[in-house]
N, C-alpha and C positions, 0 to 999 in steps of 0.2 A: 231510695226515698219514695215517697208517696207523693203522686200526684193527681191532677184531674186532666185527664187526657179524651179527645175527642175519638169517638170512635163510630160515627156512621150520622146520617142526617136523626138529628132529636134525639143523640145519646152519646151521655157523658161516662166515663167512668175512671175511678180512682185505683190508680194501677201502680205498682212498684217497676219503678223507673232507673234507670243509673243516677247518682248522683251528679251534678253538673263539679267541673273543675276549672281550673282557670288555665287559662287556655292562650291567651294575651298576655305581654306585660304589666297592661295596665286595668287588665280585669279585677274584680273583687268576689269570693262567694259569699251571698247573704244566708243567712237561717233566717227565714221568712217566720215573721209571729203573728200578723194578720194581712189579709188579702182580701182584696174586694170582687161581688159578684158585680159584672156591668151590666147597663143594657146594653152593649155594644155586645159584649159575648153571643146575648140570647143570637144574633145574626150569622154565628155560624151555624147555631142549629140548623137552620137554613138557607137563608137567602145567599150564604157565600161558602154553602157544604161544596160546589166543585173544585175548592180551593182549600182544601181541608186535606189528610193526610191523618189513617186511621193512628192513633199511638200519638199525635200534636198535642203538648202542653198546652191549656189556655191559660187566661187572667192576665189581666197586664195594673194590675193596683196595689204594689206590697209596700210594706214597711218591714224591717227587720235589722239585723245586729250581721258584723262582718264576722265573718270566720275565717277567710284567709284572702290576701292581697296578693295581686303578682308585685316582681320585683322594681318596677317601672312609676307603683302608684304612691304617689308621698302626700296627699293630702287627707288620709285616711289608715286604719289602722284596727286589729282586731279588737271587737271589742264596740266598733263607734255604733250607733244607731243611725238606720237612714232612712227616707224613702227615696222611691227609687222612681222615677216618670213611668209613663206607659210608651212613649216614642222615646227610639231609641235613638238620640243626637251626640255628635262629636265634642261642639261646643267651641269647633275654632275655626269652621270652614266657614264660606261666605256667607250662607244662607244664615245660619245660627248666629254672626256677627250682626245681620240685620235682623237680630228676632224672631225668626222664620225658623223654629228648631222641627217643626212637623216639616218641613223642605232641605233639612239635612243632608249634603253635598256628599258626604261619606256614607252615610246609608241608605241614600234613596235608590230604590227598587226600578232601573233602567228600564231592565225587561219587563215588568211588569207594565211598566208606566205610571208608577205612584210616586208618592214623596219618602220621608223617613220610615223607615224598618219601624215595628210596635213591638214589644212583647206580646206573645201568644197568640198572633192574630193571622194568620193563613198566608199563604203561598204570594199571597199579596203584596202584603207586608214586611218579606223575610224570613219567612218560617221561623222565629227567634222563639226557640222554648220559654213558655210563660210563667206567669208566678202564682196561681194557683198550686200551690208543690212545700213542701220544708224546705228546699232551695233554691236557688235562683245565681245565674251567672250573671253578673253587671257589667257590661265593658266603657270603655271609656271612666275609669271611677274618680277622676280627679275633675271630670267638669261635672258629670250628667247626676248622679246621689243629690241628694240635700240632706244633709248632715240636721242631724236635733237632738237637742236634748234628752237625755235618760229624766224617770221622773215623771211624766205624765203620760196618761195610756195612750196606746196604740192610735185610739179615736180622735185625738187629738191633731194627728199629724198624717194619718194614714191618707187624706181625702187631697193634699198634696199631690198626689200620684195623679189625681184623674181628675175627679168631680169637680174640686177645688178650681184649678187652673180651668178648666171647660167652661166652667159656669162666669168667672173672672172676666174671661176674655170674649165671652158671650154679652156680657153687661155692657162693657170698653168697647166693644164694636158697635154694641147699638147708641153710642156718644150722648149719652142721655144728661140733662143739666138738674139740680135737686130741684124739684115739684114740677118735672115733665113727666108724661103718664107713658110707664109701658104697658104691653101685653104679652103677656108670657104661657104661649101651649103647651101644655105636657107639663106637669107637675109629679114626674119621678123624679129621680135623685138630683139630675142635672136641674128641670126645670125650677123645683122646688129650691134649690143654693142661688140658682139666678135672681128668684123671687126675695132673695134671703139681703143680698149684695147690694140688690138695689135699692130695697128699704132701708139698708145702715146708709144709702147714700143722700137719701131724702127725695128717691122717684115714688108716687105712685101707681103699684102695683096691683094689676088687673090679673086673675091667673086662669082656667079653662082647664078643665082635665073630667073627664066620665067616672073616674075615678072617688067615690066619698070620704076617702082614708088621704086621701093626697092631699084634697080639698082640705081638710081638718086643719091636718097640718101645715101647709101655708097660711090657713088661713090666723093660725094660732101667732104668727110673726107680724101680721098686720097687713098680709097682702087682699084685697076685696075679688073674692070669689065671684064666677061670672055663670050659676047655674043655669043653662037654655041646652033646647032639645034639638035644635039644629045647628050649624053654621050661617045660615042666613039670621039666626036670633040672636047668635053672638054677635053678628055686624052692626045690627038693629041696635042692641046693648051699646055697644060699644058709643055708637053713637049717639046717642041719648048720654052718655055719660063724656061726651065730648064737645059736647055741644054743634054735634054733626059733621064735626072736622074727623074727628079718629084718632089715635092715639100719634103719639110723636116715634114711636118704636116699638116694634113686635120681635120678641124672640122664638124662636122655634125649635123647639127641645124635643120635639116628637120623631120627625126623619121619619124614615121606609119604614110605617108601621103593616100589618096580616093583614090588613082590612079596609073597607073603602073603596076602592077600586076594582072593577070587574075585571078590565082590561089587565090590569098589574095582576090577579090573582090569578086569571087565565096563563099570563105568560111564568106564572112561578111552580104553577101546577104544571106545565109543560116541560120545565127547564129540570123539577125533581125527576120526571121521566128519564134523561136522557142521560147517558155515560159520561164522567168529568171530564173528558177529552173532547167533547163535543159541547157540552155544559158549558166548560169557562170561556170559549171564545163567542157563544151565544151574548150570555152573562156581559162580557166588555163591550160587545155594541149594540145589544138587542135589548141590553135589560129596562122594567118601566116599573120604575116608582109609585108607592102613593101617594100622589100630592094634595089632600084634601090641607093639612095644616099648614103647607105653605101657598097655597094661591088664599085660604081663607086670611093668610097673613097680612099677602099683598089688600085684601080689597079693606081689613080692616085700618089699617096705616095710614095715617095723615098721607097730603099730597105732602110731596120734598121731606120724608119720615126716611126712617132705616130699619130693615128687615136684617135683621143680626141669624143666620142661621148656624145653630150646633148640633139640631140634633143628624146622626146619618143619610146620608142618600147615597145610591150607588147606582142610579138605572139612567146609560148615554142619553136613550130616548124620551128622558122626559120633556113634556110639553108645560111648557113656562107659558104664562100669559103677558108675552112681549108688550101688548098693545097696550095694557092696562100700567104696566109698568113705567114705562118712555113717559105715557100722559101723567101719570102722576110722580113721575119726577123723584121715584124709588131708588135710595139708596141702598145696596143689597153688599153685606158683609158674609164669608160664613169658612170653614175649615176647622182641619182638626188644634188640637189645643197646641201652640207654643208653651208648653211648659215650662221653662227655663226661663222664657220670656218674663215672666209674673211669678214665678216663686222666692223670688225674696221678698218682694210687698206682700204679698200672702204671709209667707211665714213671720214678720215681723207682727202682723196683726194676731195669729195663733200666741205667738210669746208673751203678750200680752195677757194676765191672769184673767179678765173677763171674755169668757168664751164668748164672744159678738156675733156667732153666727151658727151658734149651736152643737155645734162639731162632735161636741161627747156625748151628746143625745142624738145625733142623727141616724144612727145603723139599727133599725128596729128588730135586726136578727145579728147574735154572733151562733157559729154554727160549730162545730168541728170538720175538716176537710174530708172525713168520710160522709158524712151528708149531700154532698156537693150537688149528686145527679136529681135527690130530690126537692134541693133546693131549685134548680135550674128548671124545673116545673112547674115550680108554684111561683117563681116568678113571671116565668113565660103568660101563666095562668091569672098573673095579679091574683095572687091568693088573699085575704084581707089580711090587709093589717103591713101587709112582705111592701115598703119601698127600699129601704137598702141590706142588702147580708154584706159582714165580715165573715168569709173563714181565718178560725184557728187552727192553722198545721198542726 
């Protein structure tokens, strides 16, 4: 089969691969019919290349149709349409019983010291071949799929796997009541569905992005754009539009962004120098973030507010501003998506014939999967126009 396989720091390629098999009883194989590009991918380009392995499948976002089941699996069958999460959860161990499917007791990564195994997502994670590919191994198929409907397109149900749930439990974390004011950084794919959520929920939505394509868009759903040339003019903004309190919740959809940080680019330019064997244990205790979206989060945020974080971080040494935090009585939410957690309320909202949140308009590229490596540039690049790509296997 064909897939998109990483093969060095900033380069992707579409290489003929084995076909995945099932392997387990209760495996399923999918024929993948679209895949999403993440932002989370662009971060093996580099910031977690010494965890990478030339020939690793990426993508962890598919939808597709079963092609063969192990002998084990009885709530599925060929033939059904699924998506498929990005964390890879059991569905019966403790963690998962309490919601916590990114904390996954069966798949969490010991040695490493992470939580649940991802699809396509580095040495971290599990090395689990990803779904950028025409195939894709599923294990666990009787709890972890979400089974849907034949009948409406791929766009429909594909954002299940990632965006969807991310963005869901990004809102739910920030406990916001209808007509309390968020603030929402970063208006890519994630940021902009947060912005989306909380307008069907009747929050006032504030959004921030350098971005003029992001901006649009949001702001076409109702959310009120916050255009200023610094961070201290957002704060300024924000308060003026709060009546000098600050918003009641700040999401942050941004994470370890290239830029901002001297200190943080110093130590990334250092850490591409050096061999993966020296690299990755740098990486777990040495690595430094750019914090510029979440300390601007803290100062923007009501006192006794909630800082909901989704987007990435990965550096031990980041420097948090404890003192600001304590005084103002900051509630700080953040982790990767429980998925399972929130996909039956999602999905019941999608079954619903009016699309409320946009869903069959929101992927502004479908691509074919030999495009991939040049996709992965122009998103890296925010090329105008690029906030989400499906590949089509």
């Amino acid at each position: 089969m064909r897939a998109v396989t990483w093969q060095g720091k900033g380069r992707m390629s579409v290489e003929d691969v084995p076909d995945p098999r099932v392997r387990e009883p209760d495996d399923i194989v999918i024929r993948v019919t679209s895949t999403g590009l993440c932002g989370s991918d662009l971060h093996l380009y580099d910031p977690l290349a010494p965890f990478m392995e030339p020939g690793d499948i990426v993508g962890h976002e598919p939808i597709g149709i079963v092609e063969e089941a192990g002998p084990a699996v009885t709530s599925l069958r060929r033939g059904d349409r699924v998506v498929v999460p990005f964390n890879v959860s059991c569905g019966r161990c403790w963690m998962c019983a309490q919601g916590l499917h990114s904390q996954c007791e069966t798949t969490q990564n010991i040695e490493q010291g992470t939580g649940a195994s991802l699809f396509g997502y580095s040495k971290l994670y599990g090395q689990v071949p990803g779904a950028q590919a025409e195939y894709l191994r599923v294990p666990f198929a009787d709890t972890l799929p979400i089974r849907v409907p034949d009948g409406p397109p791929d766009d429909r149900f594909v954002f299940l796997s990632d965006v969807l749930p991310t963005a869901w439990q990004a809102v739910e974390y920030a406990a916001l009541r209808p007509e309390d004011t968020l603030l929402v950084l970063g208006a890519g794919p994630v940021g902009d569905m947060c912005a989306r959520i909380a307008l069907m929920r009747g929050i006032r939505v504030f959004v921030v992005d350098p971005v003029t394509d992001r901006l649009e868009r949001v702001s076409a759903y109702g959310a009120e754009v916050l255009v200023t040339e610094t961070d201290a003019d957002t704060v300024t903004t924000v308060l003026e539009l709060t009546r000098g309190r600050g918003v009641d919740a700040v999401i942050d959809a941004v994470g370890m962004e290239a830029h901002g940080s001297p200190v943080a680019e110093s130590m990334a330019k250092l850490v591409r120098l050096l061999p993966n064997r020296v690299a990755q244990p740098v990486m777990r205790s040495a690595g430094v973030d750019r914090l510029a979206a979440l300390h601007l989060a803290m100062h923007a945020v009501r006192r006794g507010g909630t800082v909901s974080v989704v987007g990435v971080y990965g550096g031990p040494m980041d420097p948090m501003p404890l003192m600001e935090m304590f005084d103002k009585q900051i509630q700080l939410r953040m982790g990767q998506a429980n998925v399972r957690r929130w996909s039956d309320d999602i999905l019941a909202l999608l079954l619903d014939p009016t699309d409320h949140l946009g869903v069959e308009s929101f992927a502004t590229h479908h691509l074919p999967l030999e495009e991939a490596p040049a996709a992965y540039r122009d998103f890296r690049d925010k090329c105008e126009g690029m906030v989400k790509v499906l590949f089509r296997p």
